[in-house]
C-alpha positions in Angstrom: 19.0 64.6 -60.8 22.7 65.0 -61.8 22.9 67.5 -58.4 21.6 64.7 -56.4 24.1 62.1 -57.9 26.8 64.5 -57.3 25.7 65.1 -53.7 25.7 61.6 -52.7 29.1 61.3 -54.2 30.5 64.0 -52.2 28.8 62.3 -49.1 30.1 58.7 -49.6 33.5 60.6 -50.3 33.8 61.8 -47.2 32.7 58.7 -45.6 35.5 56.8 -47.2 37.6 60.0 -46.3 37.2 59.1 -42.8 37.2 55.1 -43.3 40.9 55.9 -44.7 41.8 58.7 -41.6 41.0 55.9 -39.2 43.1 53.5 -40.7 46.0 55.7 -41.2 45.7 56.8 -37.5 45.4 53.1 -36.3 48.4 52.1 -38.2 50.3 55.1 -36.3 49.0 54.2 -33.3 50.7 50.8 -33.7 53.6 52.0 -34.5 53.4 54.0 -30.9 52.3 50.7 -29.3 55.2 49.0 -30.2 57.7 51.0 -28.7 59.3 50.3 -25.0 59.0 53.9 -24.3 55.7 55.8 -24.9 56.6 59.3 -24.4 54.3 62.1 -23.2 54.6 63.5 -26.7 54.0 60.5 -28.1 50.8 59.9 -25.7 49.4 63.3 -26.8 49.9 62.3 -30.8 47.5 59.1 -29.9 45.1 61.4 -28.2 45.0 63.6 -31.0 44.0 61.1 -33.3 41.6 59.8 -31.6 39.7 63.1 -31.2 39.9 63.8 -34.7 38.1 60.2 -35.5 35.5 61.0 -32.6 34.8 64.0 -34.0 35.1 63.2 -37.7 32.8 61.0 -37.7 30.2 63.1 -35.5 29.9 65.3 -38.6 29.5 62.4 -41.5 26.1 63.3 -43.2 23.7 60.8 -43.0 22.0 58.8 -46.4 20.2 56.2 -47.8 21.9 56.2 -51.3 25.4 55.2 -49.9 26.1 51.8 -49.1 25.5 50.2 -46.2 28.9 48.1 -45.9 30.5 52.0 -46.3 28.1 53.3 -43.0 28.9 49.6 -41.3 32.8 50.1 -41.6 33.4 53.7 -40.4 30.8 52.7 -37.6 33.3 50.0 -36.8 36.5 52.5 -36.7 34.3 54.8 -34.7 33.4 52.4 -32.0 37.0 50.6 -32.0 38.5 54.8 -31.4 35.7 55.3 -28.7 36.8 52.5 -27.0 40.8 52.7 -27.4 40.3 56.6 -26.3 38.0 55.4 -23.0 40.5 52.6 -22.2 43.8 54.9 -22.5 42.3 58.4 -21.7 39.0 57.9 -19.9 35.1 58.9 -20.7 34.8 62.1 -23.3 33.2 65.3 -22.1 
């Protein structure tokens, strides 16, 4: 039992892990936004990001013993990268 409390820990870890990537990268992202100038540099940071959050969140491991306002939040931050990635870069392969 203690193995399965410690393994649902880890998970919900790494889904908070990812809750505070996304909002870390968003808050960058701002900062990007703001400027007059986007650079190409700059554009490539935001991409970055982006595919890190896609991609981040495609590995989370799935459970029923985390809570659900934890699996509705990152689920938000994925959907609001997806889309930020499709309007500024296009679809995803």
């Amino acid at each position: 039992m203690a193995f399965t409390i410690y393994t649902q820990s880890q998970i919900a870890k790494q889904w908070q892990n990812f809750i505070n990537d996304s909002q870390k990268y968003f808050a960058q992202i701002e900062q990007i936004a703001q400027k007059n100038d986007i650079s190409p540099q700059d554009k490539e940071r935001v991409r970055i990001m982006l595919e890190i959050l896609l991609d981040e969140y495609k590995t989370l491991k799935p459970s029923l013993l985390i809570p659900k306002s934890l699996k509705e939040k990152a689920k938000q931050q994925y959907i609001k990268a997806k889309t930020l990635y499709e309007k500024v870069f296009g679809k995803r392969d």
